[in-house]
matplotlib code that plots the C-alpha trace (Angstrom):
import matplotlib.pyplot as plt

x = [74.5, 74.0, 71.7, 73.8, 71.7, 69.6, 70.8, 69.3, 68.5, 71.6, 73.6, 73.0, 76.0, 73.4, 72.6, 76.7, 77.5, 75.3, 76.4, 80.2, 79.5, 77.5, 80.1, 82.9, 81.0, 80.2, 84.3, 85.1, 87.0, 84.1, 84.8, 82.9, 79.7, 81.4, 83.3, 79.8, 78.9, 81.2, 81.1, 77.2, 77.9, 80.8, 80.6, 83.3, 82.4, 83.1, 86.9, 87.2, 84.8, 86.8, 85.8, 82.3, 80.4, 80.3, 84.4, 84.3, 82.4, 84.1, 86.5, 89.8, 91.9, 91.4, 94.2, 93.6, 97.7, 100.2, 103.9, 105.1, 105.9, 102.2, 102.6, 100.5, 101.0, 98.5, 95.1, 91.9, 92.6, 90.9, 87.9, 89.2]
y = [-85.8, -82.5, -80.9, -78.0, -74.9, -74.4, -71.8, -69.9, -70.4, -67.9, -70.1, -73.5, -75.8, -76.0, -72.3, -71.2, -73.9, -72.3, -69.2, -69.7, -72.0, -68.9, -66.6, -68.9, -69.2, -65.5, -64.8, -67.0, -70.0, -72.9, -73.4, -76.6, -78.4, -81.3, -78.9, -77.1, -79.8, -81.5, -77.9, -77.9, -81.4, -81.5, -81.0, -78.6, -78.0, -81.8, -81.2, -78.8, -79.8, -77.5, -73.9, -72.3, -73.6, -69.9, -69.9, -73.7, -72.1, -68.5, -67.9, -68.4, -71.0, -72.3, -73.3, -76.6, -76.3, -73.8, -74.1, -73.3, -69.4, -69.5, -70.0, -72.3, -75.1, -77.2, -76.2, -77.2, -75.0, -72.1, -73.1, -71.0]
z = [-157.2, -157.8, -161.1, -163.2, -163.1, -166.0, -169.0, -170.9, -174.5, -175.7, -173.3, -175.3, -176.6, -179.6, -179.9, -179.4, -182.2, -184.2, -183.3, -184.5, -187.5, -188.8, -188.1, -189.4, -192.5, -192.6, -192.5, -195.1, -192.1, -193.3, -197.6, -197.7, -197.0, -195.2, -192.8, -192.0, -190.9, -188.6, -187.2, -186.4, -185.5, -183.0, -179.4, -178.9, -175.4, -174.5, -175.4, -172.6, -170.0, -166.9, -169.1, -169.3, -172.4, -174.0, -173.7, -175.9, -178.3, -178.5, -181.9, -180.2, -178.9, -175.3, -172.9, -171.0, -169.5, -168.5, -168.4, -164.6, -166.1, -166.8, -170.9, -172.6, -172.9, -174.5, -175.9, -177.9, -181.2, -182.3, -185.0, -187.1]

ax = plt.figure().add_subplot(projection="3d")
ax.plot(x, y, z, "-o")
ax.set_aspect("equal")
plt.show()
């Protein structure tokens, strides 16, 4: 069994959670207390284990299948 390389603080589920719960808040996406928190509470990243953690935590939507004509065709939804 192999060990994943270690990241870097910046590179953290827990920091990029952080990251886009503050910037959800700070556009007006999070409203209540209960939503912050599932936010800083939810693994996102384990929703969509085959992208990069910064991509699960990024403010957009992320494709986990493509249509044959390469649309998508399922995805984890944005946050926002």
């Amino acid at each position: 069994m192999s060990t994943p390389p270690p990241t870097t603080q910046q590179h953290e589920p827990r920091t990029l959670r952080s990251r886009l719960s503050d910037q959800l808040l700070a556009t007006g996406h999070i409203r209540t207390p209960a939503v912050e928190a599932a936010f800083r509470t939810v693994l996102r990243h384990t929703y969509a284990p085959e992208v990069p953690v910064e991509t699960a935590y990024a403010a957009d939507v992320i494709p986990t299948r493509h249509a044959p004509d390469g649309r998508i065709s399922s995805s984890v939804s944005a946050p926002w």
